[in-house]
N, C-alpha and C positions, 0 to 999 in steps of 0.2 A: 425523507425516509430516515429511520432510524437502523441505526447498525448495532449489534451485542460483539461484546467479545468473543473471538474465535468464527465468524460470520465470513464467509468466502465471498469475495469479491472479483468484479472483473473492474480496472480500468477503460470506465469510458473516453474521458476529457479529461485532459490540464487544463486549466484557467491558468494553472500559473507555471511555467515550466519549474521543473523540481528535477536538478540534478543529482545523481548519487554518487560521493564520494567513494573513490576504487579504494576498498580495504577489506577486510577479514569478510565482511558480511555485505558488500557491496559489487560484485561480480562485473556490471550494467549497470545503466540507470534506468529506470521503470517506463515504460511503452505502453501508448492506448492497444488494452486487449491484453495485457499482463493479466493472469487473475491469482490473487494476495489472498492471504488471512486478517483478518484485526487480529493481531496479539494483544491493542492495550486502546485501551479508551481514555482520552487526555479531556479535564473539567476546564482547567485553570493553564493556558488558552484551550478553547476546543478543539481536540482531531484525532487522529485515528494515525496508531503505528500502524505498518502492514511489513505482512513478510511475504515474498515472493519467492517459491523452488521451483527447482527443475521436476524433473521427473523421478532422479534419484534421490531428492529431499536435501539436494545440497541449497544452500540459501542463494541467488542473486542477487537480492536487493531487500533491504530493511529501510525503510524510509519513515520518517512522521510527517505525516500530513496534514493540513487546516482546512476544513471544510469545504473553504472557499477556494483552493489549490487545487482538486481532482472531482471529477463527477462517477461516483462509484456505482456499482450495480449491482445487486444481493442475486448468486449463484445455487439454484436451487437442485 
């Protein structure tokens, strides 16, 4: 499946675990059933930023990801 920029997503699967370093935009590290935005689309390696808030739009986790690292699911 193909994803656009700014596409809401839910974490299904790691394939590969992907921890998030605790700092400014790192609250957590990302959990199957998080659901992120793409903020940015990567060519040159393949993958997808994602940013994950709460409910008050503070951020928890900004992560990049390689295709092969998470199984995403488009949030409709």
């Amino acid at each position: 499946m193909q994803f656009a920029q700014y596409d809401v997503v839910m974490v299904k699967s790691f394939l590969t675990e992907k921890l998030a370093e605790a700092d400014a935009f790192n609250l957590r590290p990302p959990r199957v059933g998080d659901v992120a935005t793409i903020i940015e689309i990567y060519s040159n390696p393949i993958g997808y930023e994602l940013e994950c808030s709460d409910a008050d739009g503070i951020t928890e986790w900004m992560v990049a990801f390689e295709p092969h690292e998470v199984e995403l699911e488009l949030i409709k």
